[in-house]
Residue, then its C-alpha position, 0 to 999 in steps of 0.5 A: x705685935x709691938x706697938x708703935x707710936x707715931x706723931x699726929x698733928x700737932x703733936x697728938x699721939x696715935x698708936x698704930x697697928x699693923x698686920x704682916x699678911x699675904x697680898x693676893x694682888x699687887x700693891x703700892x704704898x698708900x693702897x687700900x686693901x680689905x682683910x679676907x677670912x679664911x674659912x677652911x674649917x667648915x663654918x668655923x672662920x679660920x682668920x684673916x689670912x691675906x687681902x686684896x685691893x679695896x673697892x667700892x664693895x669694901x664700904x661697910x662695916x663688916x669689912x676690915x680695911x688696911x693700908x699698905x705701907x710699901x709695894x708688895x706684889x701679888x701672893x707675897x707678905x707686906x705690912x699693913x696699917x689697921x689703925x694709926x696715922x699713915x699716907x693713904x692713895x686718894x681721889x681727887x676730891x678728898x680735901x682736909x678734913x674729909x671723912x673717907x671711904x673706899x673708893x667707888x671710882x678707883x680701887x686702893x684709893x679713898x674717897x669722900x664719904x658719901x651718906x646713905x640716903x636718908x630713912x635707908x638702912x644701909x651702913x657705911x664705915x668711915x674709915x678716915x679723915x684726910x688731914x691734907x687735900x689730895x690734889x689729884x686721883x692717886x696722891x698720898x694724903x696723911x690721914x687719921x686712919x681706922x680700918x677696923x672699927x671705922x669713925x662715927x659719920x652720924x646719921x643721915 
């Protein structure tokens, strides 16, 4: 797949990528969605062959989250943005500069990322930064977006 160049802020370049894959629910812009493998061959994983909306359970890091790009219903092919700048559907408490995460509350939408309690084991993926505030449950926020590898959200 080609990739595209889009303009972040202040003119900073970010490279996006995106996947052309089948939607198993339907979507509308901005909604987050987590990548499934196909596991047909025994063992052996085939790939990533469609997605669904993302949900609280989406957190970690071994999930591979993306952004759809326009509405798609359920069992047909949409885009959707692995990496890049992109408008995301977000909780009314995300405000700019906050590191995102799924959503626990609302499914397809992010939220503030929230820290593992301390001496825990468990891992989260920060899988954005909202470069504007949401407003209320469902807005679109233009955030800097990484559903693969995720951002360094330190440690608690």
């Amino acid at each position: 797949m080609p990739q595209i160049v889009t303009q972040g802020p202040q003119n900073v370049t970010f490279r996006e990528e995106s996947v052309v894959i089948t939607c198993t629910e339907a979507v509308t812009k901005g909604t987050l969605v987590s990548l499934i493998i196909t596991d047909a061959a025994g063992d052996v994983p085939v790939g990533f062959s469609s997605c669904d909306v993302a949900d609280t359970a989406d957190v970690t890091p071994d999930q591979i989250i993306g952004v759809a790009t326009d509405t798609v219903a359920a069992g047909s092919k949409g885009k959707i943005v692995l990496r890049g700048v992109v408008d995301i559907k977000c909780d009314s408490a995300v405000a700019k500069g906050s590191a995102l995460q799924a959503s626990a509350s609302n499914g397809g939408n992010a939220d503030v990322l929230t820290a593992p309690a301390g001496g825990g084991t468990t891992r989260l993926k920060c899988i954005g930064v909202a470069l504007v505030a949401s407003g209320s449950d469902g807005n679109l926020c233009t955030s800097l977006f990484d559903g693969v590898s995720g951002f360094s959200a330190g440690s608690a």
